[in-house]
Phi, psi and omega in degrees: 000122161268137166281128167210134178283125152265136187266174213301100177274014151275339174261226196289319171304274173351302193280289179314336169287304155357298198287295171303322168352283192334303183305320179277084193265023168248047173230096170257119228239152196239099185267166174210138157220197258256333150348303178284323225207078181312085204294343188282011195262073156328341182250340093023296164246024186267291198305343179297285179335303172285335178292325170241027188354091196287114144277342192208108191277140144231132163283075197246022169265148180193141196271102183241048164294072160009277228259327164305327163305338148302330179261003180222050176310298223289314170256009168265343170292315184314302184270315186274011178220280218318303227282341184270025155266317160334292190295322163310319177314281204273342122355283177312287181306325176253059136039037176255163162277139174261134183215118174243138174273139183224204211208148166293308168321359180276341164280188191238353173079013174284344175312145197242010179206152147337110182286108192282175184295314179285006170308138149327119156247179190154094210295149173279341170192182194310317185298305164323300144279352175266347167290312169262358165304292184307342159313281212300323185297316168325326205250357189231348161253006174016090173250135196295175168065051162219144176209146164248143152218128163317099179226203195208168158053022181337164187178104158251245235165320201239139179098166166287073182237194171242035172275330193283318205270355146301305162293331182303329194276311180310312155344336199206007165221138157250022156211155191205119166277161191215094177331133176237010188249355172266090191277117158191181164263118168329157162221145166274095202290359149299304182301342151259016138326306190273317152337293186308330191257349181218027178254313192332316157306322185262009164263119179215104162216151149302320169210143186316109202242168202245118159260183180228142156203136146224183180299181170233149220105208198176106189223169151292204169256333174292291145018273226253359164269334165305321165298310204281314166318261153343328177265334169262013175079000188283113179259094191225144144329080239201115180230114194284133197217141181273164159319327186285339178249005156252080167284124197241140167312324187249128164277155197242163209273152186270355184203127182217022189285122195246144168321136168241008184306323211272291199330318174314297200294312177280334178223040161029050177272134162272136168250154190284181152242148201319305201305298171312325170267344158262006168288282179302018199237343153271331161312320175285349198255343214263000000 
């Protein structure tokens, strides 16, 4: 049986692991958000830890207002570096697992292929670097039994995103411009939930290793509100627009697509395709 803290656990990740608990039943599971659980509060999540002697942490609180984050380095660095230094410590010292969420934004998308785990990064912007900053502490406190995995392009049922904020805007609009020059892949946050929940058992390293995991394929943002459309039956006005005429405070990298072979290769997971898991992913919502 594992105890296991989930970290903001109200959000998209956090709530689809939550929604999925039930099937796993030698996983007993403790969700906290920000409410429950100050994370930048080292003694806070030691006495958390201990108190319900947490075998396996996943990290999924994080600040990830893109563009808010330029004006607020000071907490997004606090929750995306400090507090995943916590977690890391104490990792090390109570011999627990660490499974941390990290971002495709840690590149910078000048890249012409799938970006593998050893690529350089070199994130654009503030949301981007307090993300591999929390990476880098991981990896300098090497606690053993620990993985980040990347992933993009997030989506649930729950929250703010943009499967959501797209059907919301078709409600009150018949035409929606959509940046088409920006590449990466959807990911659907139940599949890597049940990824996460079930790579959990094969993890055994010694020292911290980094995986990608999103969906498969490989679209625009036009793409795939063109897709969102089209499944849902929706007859809209759908206008493809470059980045250069939505200018956002924080940049967001122009090509983000990431290799998922070693997570296949190493715990032996299928992954869906985008375009195929949101289809069933309205199915299920409907």
């Amino acid at each position: 049986m594992y105890n296991i803290l989930v970290t903001g656990g109200n959000g998209q990740l956090g709530s689809e692991l939550k929604e999925i608990a039930p099937n796993y039943q030698d996983y007993n599971f403790l969700f906290t958000d920000v409410k429950d659980l100050d994370v930048t509060n080292h003694n806070a999540v030691r006495a958390f830890v201990e108190s319900n002697n947490i075998t396996v942490i996943i990290n999924c609180a994080a600040y990830t207002a893109v563009d808010k984050a330029e004006s607020e380095p000071e907490l997004s660095d606090a929750i995306n570096h400090l507090a995943v230094a916590n977690f890391a410590q104490i990792a090390k010292d109570k011999n627990i697992k660490l499974i941390h969420i990290s971002t495709d934004y840690v590149f910078d998308g000048n890249n012409y292929k799938p970006y593998v785990e050893t690529d350089t990064t070199n994130p654009k912007s503030v949301y981007g670097q307090t993300k591999l900053d929390g990476e880098i502490v991981i990896q300098q406190i090497n606690p053993a039994n620990s993985i980040i995995i990347r992933t993009s392009w997030l989506y649930s049922k729950f929250g703010n995103n943009f499967v959501n904020t797209m059907l919301r805007l078709a409600e009150t609009r018949d035409e929606i411009s959509v940046v088409s020059d920006q590449i990466g892949t959807p990911t659907n946050s139940v599949d890597l939930a049940d990824a996460i929940l079930n790579i959990l058992p094969k993890i055994k390293n010694k020292t911290v290793q980094v995986f990608h995991y999103t969906n498969k394929g490989v679209c625009s943002w036009f793409d795939f509100a063109k897709a969102i459309f089209e499944i849902k039956g929706i007859v809209i006005k759908l206008n493809p627009i470059e980045t250069s005429k939505y200018p956002t405070p924080g940049e967001r990298p122009s090509y983000s697509v990431l290799n998922k072979n070693l997570i296949k290769l190493t715990y032996g997971i299928k992954i869906p395709h985008w375009r195929d898991t949101l289809i069933e992913s309205f199915k299920a919502n409907n």
